[in-house]
C-alpha positions in Angstrom: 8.4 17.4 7.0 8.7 15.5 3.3 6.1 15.6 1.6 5.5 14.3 -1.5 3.9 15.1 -5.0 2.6 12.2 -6.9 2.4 12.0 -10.8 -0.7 10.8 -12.3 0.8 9.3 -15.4 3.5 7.4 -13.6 2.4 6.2 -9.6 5.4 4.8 -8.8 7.2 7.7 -9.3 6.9 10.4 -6.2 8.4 13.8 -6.4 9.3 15.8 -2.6 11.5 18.9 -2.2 15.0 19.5 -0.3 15.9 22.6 0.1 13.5 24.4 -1.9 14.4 22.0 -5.1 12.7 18.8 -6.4 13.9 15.7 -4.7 12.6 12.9 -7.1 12.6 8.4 -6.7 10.9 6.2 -8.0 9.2 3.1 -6.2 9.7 0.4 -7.3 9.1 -3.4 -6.5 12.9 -4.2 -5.8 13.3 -0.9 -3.5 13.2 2.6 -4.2 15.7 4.5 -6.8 16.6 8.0 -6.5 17.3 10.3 -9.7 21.3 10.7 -9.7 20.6 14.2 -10.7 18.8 15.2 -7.4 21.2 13.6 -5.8 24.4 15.1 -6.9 22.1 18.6 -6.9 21.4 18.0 -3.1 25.3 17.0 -1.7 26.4 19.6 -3.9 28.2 17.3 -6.6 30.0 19.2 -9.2 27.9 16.8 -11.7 26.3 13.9 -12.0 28.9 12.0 -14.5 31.6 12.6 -11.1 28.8 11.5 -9.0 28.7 8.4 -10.4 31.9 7.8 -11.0 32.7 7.2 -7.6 29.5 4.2 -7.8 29.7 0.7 -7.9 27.8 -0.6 -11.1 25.0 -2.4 -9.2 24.7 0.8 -7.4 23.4 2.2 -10.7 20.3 1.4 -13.0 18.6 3.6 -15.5 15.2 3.0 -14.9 12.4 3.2 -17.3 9.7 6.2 -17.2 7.5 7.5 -19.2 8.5 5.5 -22.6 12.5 6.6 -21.8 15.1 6.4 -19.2 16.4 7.9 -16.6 19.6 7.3 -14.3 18.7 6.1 -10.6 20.5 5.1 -7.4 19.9 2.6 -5.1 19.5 3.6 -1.2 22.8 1.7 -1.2 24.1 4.0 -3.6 23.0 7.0 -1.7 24.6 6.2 1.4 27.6 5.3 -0.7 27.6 8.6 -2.3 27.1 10.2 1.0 29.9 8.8 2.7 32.4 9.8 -0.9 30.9 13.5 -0.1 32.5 14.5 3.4 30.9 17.9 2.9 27.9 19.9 5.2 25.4 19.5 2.1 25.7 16.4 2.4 25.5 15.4 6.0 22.4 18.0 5.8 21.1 15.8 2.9 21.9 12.6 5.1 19.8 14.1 8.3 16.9 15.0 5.9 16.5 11.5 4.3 17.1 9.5 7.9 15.5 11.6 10.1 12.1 12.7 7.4 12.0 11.0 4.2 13.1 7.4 4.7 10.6 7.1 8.0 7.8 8.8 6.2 8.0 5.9 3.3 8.0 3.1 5.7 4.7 4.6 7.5 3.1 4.7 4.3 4.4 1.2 3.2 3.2 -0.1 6.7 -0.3 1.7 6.6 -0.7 -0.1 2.8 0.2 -3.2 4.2 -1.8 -2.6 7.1 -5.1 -2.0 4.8 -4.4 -4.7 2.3 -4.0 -7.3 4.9 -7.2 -6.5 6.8 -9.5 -6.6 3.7 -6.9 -9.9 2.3 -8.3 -11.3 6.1 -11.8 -10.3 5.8 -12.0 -11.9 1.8 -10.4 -15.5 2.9 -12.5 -15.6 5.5 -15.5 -15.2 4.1 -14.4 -17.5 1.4 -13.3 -20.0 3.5 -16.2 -20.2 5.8 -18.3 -20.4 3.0 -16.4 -23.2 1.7 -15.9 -25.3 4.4 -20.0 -24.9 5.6 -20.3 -26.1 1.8 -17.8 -29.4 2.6 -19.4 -30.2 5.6 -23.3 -30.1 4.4 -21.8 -32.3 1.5 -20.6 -34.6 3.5 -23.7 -34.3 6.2 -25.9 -35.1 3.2 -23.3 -38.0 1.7 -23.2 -40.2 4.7 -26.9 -39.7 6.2 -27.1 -40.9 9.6 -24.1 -43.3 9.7 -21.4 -42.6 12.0 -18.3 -40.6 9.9 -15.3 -39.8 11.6 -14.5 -36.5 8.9 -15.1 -33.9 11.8 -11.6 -32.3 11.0 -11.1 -29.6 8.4 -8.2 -28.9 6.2 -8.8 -25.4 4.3 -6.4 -24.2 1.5 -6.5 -21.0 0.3 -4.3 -19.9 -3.1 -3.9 -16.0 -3.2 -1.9 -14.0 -5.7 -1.3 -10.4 -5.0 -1.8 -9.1 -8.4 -4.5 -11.6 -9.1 -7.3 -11.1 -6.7 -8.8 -14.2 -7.5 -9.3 -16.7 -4.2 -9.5 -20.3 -4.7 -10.4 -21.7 -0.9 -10.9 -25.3 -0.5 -12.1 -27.4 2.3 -11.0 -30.7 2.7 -12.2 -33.7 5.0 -9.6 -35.0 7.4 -9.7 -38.2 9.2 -9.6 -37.8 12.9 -6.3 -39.9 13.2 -4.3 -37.9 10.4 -1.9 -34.9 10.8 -0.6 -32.6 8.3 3.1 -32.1 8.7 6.6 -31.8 6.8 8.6 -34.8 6.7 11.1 -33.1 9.2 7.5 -33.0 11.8 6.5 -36.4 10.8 9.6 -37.7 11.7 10.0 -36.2 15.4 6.1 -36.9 15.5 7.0 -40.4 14.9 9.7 -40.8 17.4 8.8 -39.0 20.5 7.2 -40.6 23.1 3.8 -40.7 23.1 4.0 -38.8 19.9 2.2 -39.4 16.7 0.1 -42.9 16.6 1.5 -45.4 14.5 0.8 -49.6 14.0 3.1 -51.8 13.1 2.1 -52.1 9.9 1.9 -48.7 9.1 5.5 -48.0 10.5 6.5 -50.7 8.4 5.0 -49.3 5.1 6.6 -46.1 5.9 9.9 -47.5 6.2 9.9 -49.7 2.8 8.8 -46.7 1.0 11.6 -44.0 2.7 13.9 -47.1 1.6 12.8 -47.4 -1.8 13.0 -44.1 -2.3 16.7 -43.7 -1.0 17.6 -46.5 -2.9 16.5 -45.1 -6.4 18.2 -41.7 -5.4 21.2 -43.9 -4.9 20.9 -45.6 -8.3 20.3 -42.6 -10.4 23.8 -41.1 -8.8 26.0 -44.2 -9.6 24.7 -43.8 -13.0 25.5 -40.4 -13.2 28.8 -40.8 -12.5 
C-alpha cells in the first residue's frame, strides 16, 4: 500500500517509498510532478541526465522548493519515460504507481473535495437564507399592505476558493421575468407557448438586437 510522509515545511510536497527507497512529488495546483531522480532510481535509469534526455521539454519543469529547485516530471512524463524503459523495473514501477499510488491520490483529492464542499454547502446556505429572509422583511416592511408582485427570489452568491469571504445577495424578481442567456431567451421567445411577450415588448427587443448588430457592423467596415 503507498503511503506517504508529509513535510511540514513544504505541504505540497509528499514523500512514499518504492522498493524500500524514497519515492518523492510534489502537488501542485497544475497536477503533480515527480522528482526525475526517483524516477530514473526506480526504472533503473543509468542517470537522470539520460533520463531526461529521452523527455519532451514540456515534460520537464524544475520546480521550486524550499528557497531552490529541483527537476520534476509530469505524469505525462512518467508514462513517457516508462514506455522509453522496456525493462522489468520499470513495468514493476508502472504496476506500483497504477495499481497503489495514483488511486490512493485521487481518494484523497476526492475525500478533500468531498469535505470542502459540504462545509462550502452548509456556509452559502446559511448566508443565503439569511440574506434572502433579510430581502423579503425589507420589502414586507417597504410596501405595507399593498399588493406587490416581488414573491420570486434571485440569490447570488460570489465565492473565491482562497478567499473565504461570501458575498450572498438576494434580489426581488417580478413574477413575469426569467433569468436566462441570450441563447434561452431566444428559444424562450419562439416556442410555442413559450416565454410571454406583448407586442411592444417584442418590438423593443428587436430594435435594440438591431441596433446593436448594426454598430458591430459599423465598427468592422471601419476597421478594415
Amino acid at each position: 500500500m503507498a503511503q506517504s510522509i508529509q513535510s511540514p515545511a513544504s505541504p505540497s510536497l509528499r514523500e512514499f517509498t518504492f522498493l524500500d527507497k524514497p519515492f518523492r512529488l510534489l502537488h501542485r495546483h497544475n497536477g503533480l510532478w515527480f522528482f526525475a531522480d526517483d524516477v530514473a532510481a526506480a526504472i533503473k535509469c543509468r542517470t537522470t541526465a539520460a533520463l531526461l534526455s529521452k523527455l519532451n521539454k514540456e515534460e520537464v519543469r524544475a520546480m521550486p522548493l524550499g528557497g531552490g529547485e529541483v527537476v520534476c516530471l509530469s505524469e505525462t512524463g512518467v508514462a513517457t519515460a516508462i514506455r522509453r524503459y522496456r525493462k522489468p523495473a520499470a513495468r514493476r514501477f508502472r504496476r506500483w504507481l497504477e495499481e497503489e499510488l495514483l488511486p490512493a491520490l485521487r481518494r484523497e483529492g476526492e475525500e478533500a473535495l468531498t469535505a470542502d464542499q459540504l462545509e462550502l454547502a452548509l456556509a452559502l446556505a446559511a448566508e443565503a437564507a439569511r440574506q434572502v429572509s433579510r430581502a423579503v422583511l425589507d420589502a414586507v416592511l417597504e410596501n405595507g399592505e399593498t399588493c406587490w408582485q416581488h414573491t420570486r427570489w434571485l440569490v447570488t452568491l460570489d465565492y473565491e476558493r482562497h478567499n473565504r469571504q461570501k458575498h450572498p445577495l438576494g434580489r426581488m424578481m417580478g413574477l413575469n421575468s426569467s433569468v436566462a442567456t441570450l441563447d434561452a431567451l431566444a428559444e424562450l421567445i419562439v416556442v410555442p407557448d413559450g416565454m410571454p411577450a406583448s407586442d411592444t415588448e417584442l418590438v423593443k427587443l428587436a430594435a435594440a438586437c438591431h441596433l446593436r448588430l448594426a454598430e458591430r457592423m459599423s465598427q468592422r467596415v471601419a476597421d478594415e
